[in-house]
N, C-alpha and C positions, 0 to 999 in steps of 0.2 A: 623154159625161159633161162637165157644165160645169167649165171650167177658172177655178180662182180664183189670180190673180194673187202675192197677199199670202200665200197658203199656199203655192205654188211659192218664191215670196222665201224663204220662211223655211225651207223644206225642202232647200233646196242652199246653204243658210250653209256655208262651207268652213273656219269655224274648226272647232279641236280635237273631237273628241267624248269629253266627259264624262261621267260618272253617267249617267242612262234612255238617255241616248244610244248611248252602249256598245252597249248592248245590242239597238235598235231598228235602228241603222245602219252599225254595223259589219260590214266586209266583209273576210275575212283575206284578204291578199292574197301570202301568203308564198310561194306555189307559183309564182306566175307572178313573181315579184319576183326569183326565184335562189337564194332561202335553202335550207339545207338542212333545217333544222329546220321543222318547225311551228311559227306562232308566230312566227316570226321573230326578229328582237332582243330583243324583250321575253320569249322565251323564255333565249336566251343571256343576258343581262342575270341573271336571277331564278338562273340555275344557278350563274353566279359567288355570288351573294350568299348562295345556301343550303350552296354548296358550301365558302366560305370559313373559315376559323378567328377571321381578325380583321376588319378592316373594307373595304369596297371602294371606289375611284375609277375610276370608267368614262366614256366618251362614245360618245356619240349623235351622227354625223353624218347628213349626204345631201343633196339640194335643196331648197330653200323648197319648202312645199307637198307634199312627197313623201310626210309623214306621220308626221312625228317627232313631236309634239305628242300626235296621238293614241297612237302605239307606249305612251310617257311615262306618257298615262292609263291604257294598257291594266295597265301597270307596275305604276300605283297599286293599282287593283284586287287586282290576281295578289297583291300585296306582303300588302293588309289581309283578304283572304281566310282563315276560319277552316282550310281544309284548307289552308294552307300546311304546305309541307314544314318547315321549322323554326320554324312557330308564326307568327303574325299579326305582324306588320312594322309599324308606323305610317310611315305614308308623306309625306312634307310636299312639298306640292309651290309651288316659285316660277318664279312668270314672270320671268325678269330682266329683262325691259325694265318690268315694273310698276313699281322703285321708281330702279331704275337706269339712267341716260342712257348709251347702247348705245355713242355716239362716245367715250367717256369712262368705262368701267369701271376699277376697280382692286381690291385684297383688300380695303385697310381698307373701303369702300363695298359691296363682295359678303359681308362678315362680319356687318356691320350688317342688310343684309336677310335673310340666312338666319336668322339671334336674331330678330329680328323676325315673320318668318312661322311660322317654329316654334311659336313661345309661340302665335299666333293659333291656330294649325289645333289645338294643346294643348287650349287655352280653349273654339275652341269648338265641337270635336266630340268631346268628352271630361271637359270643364269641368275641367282640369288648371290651376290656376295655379303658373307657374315663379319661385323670387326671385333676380332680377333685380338685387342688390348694386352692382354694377360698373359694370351699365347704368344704373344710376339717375344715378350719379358723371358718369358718361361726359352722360350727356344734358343734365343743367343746367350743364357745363362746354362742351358744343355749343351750348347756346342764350348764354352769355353770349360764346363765342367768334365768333358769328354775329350778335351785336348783333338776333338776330332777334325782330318783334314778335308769331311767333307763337305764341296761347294755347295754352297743352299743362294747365292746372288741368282736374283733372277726366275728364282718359284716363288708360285704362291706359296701361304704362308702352311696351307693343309699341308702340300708337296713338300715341304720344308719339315714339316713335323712326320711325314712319309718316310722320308731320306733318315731322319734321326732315329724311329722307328725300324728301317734294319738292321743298324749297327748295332740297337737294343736288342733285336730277335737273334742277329747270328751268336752275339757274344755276354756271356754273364759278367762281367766287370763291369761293360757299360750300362746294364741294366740294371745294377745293383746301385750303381752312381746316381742313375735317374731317383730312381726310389729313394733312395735316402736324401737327397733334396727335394722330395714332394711329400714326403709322406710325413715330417709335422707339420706342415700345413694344408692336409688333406680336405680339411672343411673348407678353405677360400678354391682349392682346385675345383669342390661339389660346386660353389657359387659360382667360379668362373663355366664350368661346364653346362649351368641351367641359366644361367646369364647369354650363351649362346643358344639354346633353346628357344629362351622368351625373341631373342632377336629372328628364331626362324620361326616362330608361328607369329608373329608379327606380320613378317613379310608372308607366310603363305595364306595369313588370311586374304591380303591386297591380289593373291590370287585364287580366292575362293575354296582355297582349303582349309579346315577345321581343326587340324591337328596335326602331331607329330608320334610318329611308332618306330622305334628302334628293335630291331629284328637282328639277335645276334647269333649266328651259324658256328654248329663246330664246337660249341664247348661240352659237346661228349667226348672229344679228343683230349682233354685233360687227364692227365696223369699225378698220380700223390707227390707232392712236390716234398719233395727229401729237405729241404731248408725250411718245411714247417713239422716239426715230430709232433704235432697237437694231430697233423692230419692224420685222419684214419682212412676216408674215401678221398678219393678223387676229385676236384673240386670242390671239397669241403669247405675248405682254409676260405676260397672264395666268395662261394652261395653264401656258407653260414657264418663264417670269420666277418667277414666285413660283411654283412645282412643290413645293418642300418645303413650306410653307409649308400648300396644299391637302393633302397629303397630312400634315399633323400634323392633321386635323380630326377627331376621332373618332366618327365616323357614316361608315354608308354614303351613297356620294355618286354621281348620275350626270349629267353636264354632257350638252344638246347644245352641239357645237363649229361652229366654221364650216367650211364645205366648203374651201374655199380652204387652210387647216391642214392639215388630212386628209390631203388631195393633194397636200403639200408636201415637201418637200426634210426639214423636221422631222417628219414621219410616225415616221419608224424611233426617236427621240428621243420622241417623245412616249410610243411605248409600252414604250421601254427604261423610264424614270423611271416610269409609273405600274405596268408590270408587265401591261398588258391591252391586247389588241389595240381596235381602234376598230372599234364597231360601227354597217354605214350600213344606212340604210334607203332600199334602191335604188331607180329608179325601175321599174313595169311594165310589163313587156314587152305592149304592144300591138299590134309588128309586130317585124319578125326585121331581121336586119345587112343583108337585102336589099331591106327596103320592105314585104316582104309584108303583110298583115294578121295577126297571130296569134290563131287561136282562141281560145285560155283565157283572156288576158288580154284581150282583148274583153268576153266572158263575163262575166270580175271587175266588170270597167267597167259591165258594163248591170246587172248585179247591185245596183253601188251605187244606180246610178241607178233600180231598180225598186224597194228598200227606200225611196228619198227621193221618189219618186214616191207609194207606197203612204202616207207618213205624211202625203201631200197631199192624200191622198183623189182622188185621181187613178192614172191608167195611162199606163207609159211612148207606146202607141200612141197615145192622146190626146195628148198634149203635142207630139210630133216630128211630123212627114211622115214616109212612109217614106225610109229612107235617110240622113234625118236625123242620125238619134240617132249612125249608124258613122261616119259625117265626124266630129262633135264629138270623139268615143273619139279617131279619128285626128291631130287636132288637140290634143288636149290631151298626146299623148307622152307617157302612161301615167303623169301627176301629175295624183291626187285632186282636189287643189287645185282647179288650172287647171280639168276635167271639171266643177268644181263651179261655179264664177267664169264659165266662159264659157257656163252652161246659163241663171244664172240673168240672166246680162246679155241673152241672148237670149230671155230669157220678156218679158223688161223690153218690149224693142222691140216685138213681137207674138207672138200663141199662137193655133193651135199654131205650133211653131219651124218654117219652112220653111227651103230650101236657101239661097235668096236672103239671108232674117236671117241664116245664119250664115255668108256668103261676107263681108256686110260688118260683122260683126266681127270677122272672120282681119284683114278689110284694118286695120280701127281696131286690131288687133293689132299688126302688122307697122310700122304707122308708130314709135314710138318707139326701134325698133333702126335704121332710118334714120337717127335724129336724131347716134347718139352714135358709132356704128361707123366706124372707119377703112380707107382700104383694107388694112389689113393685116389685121385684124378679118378681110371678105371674102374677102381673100387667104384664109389657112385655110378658112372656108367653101367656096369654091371648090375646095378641096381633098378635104374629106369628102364635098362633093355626087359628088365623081365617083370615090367609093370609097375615098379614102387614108384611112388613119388616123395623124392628128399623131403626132410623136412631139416632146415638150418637149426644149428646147432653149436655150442661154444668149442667143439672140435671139429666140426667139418664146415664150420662158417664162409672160412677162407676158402677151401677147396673150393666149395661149391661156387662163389661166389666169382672164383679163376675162371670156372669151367663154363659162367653165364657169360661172362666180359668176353671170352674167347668162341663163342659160340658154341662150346661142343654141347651145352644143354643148351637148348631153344624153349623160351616160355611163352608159352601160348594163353591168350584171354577169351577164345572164343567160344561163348556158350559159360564154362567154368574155366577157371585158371589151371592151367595142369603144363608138364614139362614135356620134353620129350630127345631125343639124343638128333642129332645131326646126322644124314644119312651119309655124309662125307667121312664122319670119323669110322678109322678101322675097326679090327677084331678085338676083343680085349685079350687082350696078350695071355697065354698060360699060365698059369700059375696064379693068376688073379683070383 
């Protein structure tokens, strides 16, 4: 079967899957993941929110690439489904690095985008128009504080708060401007923001929906923001800095958070104050604590890869050598992601993928953890290569904790919690 290049590209795209997508290539992968549920998170998730009286705040951790994005969508779905258990959910979903600059979030800036996407996905999957009072105030009091030249005649008022929202994200002046005109009066912002709320489950009652779920993406792309020295992790200053603050917003809400938080010393804190455990989406298990190979999550893995193959109008045997396709599995250490990123850099080079293409993309792999890692980095490597599993500690805290953020330790839940190195990082250097 002739192999077309440009359909391979486009068939291991590793962003989220969405709408047709769902359904064409989604692979559940909750069994080989650890979960006990079917479904995974996006089942526990759906249970808190049917199950609750009042509103929810939950998060979504794990590792880039692990699958949190799609969980999120799966979310969407389950939420606006007519057989929902308590009735059709409207679901809004934002990227937060769409409007907001990831090194540099804060509430008043995360208030503005959530009113923002709201009203849009209102408007235009529902033709819901929201009024907007406060924000109308608020915005030509933003553009005369920002001296800014840009035209807002003639958008809606979202699109208008859009438009103000990049000059916020490309540039810290004006974002710094904003915030300081919102943030003594942060509590009429909360009223103004659940003031539009109460106005859209108004109207989605009038169209047989029960509720409102804000689904926010991407806040594990948070960075420790250098203008808070209180922060330790990543998203701190935000989850737990302003915690009341989230938790006056009157809608369901579910953040991803950054792995680095999670796994923190503020863990136990984070879910004292919102009342809910944190739920990860682990990585899968495509070999055991001893190297093996693992069956099922293999399996998962060629599954994905036979669905993304089939919509290429190809077969996974055409595409690989034999042998092929299990190293890639084994290389990618059970993140979709990565499985999907390093098939399709390897169609890139030539097709089908032999062993050779994918020996020197390990290596093209493996050069950038040379570049940054310390010996002490190795040191710990050196230590899990021959079995140990770290234990954190007030001198290797940090280390360790670089080396999870960056993937070169991969933690695994399956069965027991146990670590294990990344088959992409190199040798540990001599002398280590």
């Amino acid at each position: 079967m002739a192999l077309n290049a440009d359909h391979i590209y486009k068939a291991f795209d590793p962003s989220r899957l969405d709408g047709p997508l769902q359904q064409d290539l989604y692979v559940d992968l909750s069994a080989v993941r650890g979960d006990i549920d079917a479904g995974g998170v996006t089942t526990q998730i759906d249970k808190r929110i049917s199950t609750s009286s009042g509103q929810t705040c939950q998060f979504i951790t794990g590792y880039m690439g692990s699958g949190k994005s799609t969980e999120l969508q799966r979310l969407k779905s389950k939420l606006a489904d007519s057989g929902h258990r308590n009735g059709r959910i409207f679901p809004v979903f934002l990227g937060m690095d769409d409007d907001l600059n990831p090194n540099d979030v804060d509430l008043p800036d995360l208030l503005l985008a959530i009113v923002r996407q709201t009203a849009s996905d209102l408007r235009g999957q529902l033709n819901i128009e929201l009024k907007p009072n406060y924000f109308m105030d608020r915005i030509t009091e933003f553009k005369e504080t920002l001296l800014t030249d840009v035209k807002l005649e003639g958008l809606t008022w979202d699109m208008q708060l859009a438009k103000l929202a990049f000059t916020m994200k490309s540039s810290e002046t004006p974002r710094h401007m904003v915030r300081k005109a919102l943030e003594p009066r942060v509590g009429s912002l909360i009223q103004a923001v659940n003031d539009i709320f109460d106005q859209a489950r108004e109207q989605l009652r009038k169209k047989g929906l029960s509720g409102l779920a804000i689904l926010v993406d991407n806040g594990d792309k948070l960075v420790r923001r250098d203008v808070s020295p209180a922060e330790t992790f990543p998203g701190e200053h935000l989850f737990l800095g302003r915690s009341t603050e989230l938790q006056a917003l009157d809608a369901h809400f579910v953040y991803t958070i950054p792995l680095a938080l999670a796994h923190s010393i503020k863990t136990r804190e984070l879910v004292s104050r919102y009342g809910c455990d944190i739920q990860t989406v682990p990585l899968t298990k495509v070999w055991d604590i001893s190297g093996k190979p693992y069956p099922d999550g293999v399996a998962k893995f060629k599954e994905i890869v036979e669905k993304r193959c089939h919509s290429a109008d190809t077969r996974p045997e055409d595409l690989f050598k034999p042998g092929v396709l299990e190293e890639i599995i084994r290389l990618s250490a059970g993140q979709p992601r990565e499985l999907c990123v390093f098939i399709r850099d390897a169609a890139l080079r030539n097709m089908p993928i032999t062993q050779t293409t994918v020996e020197h993309g390990k290596r093209q792999a493996q050069l950038p953890f040379g570049y940054w890692m310390q010996r002490a980095h190795w040191e710990i490597v050196k230590q899990v290569r021959s079995g140990l599993q770290p234990i954190s500690d007030d001198q290797n805290a940090r280390t360790l904790g670089e080396l999870i953020d960056s993937r070169v330790i991969l933690h695994y839940r399956n069965g027991d919690n146990w670590m294990a190195v990344s088959p992409l990082v190199g040798e540990v250097p001599a002398g280590v």
